[in-house]
N, C-alpha and C positions, 0 to 999 in steps of 0.2 A: 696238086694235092693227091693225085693218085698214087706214087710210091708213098707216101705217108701213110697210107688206107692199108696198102698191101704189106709195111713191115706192121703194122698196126695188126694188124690180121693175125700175121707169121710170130709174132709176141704172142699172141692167142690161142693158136693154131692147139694147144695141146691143154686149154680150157675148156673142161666142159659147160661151165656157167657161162660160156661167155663166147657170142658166134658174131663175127663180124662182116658183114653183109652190106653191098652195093647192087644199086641197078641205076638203069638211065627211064627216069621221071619221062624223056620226052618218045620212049618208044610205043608204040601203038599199048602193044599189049600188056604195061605195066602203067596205062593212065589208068582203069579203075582203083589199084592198089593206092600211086599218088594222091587221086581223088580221097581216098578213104582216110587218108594222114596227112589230108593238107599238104602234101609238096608241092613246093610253087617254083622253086629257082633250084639252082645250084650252088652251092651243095646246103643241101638241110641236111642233118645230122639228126637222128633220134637214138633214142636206148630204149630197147623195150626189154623191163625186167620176165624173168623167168617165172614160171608160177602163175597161177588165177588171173592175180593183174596184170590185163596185156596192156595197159595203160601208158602211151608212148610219153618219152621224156624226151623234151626239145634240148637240144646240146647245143649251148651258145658258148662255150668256151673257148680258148683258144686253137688255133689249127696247126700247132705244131705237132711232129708225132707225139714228143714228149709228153705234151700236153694233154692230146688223145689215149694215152696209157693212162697218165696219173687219174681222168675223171673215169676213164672204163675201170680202171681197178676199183676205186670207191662205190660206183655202180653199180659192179657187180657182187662186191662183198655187201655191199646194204641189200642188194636183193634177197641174196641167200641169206643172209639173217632173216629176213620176214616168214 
């Protein structure tokens, strides 16, 4: 899944709404953050809109890149309407 992540990224790359970010859940110094957003496995996927609400969205869709584009654009365009 990780070239999916990084054209996923590279699609983005020149969005400011919209930052696409990975870490590994199981390294020491990123279990508080997991702790905090529930990461339990791999790969959990969230969106956390931009703005006041940091209020994380669990991504259950599909995991293809295509896939990962078409929900991040809606995402991200529903954010910034708020």
């Amino acid at each position: 899944m990780k070239p999916a992540y990084e054209n996923v990224a590279r699609a983005f790359a020149s969005e400011s709404n919209c930052v696409v970010a990975g870490m590994n859940a199981d390294e020491a110094e990123n279990k508080p953050i997991a702790s905090k957003y529930d990461v339990r496995s791999f790969p959990t996927i969230k969106f956390f809109p931009k703005g006041d609400d940091k209020t994380p969205i669990m991504y259950s869709q599909g995991r293809s890149e295509e896939q990962f584009i078409e929900v991040s654009l809606f995402l991200t365009i529903d954010a910034c309407a708020r």
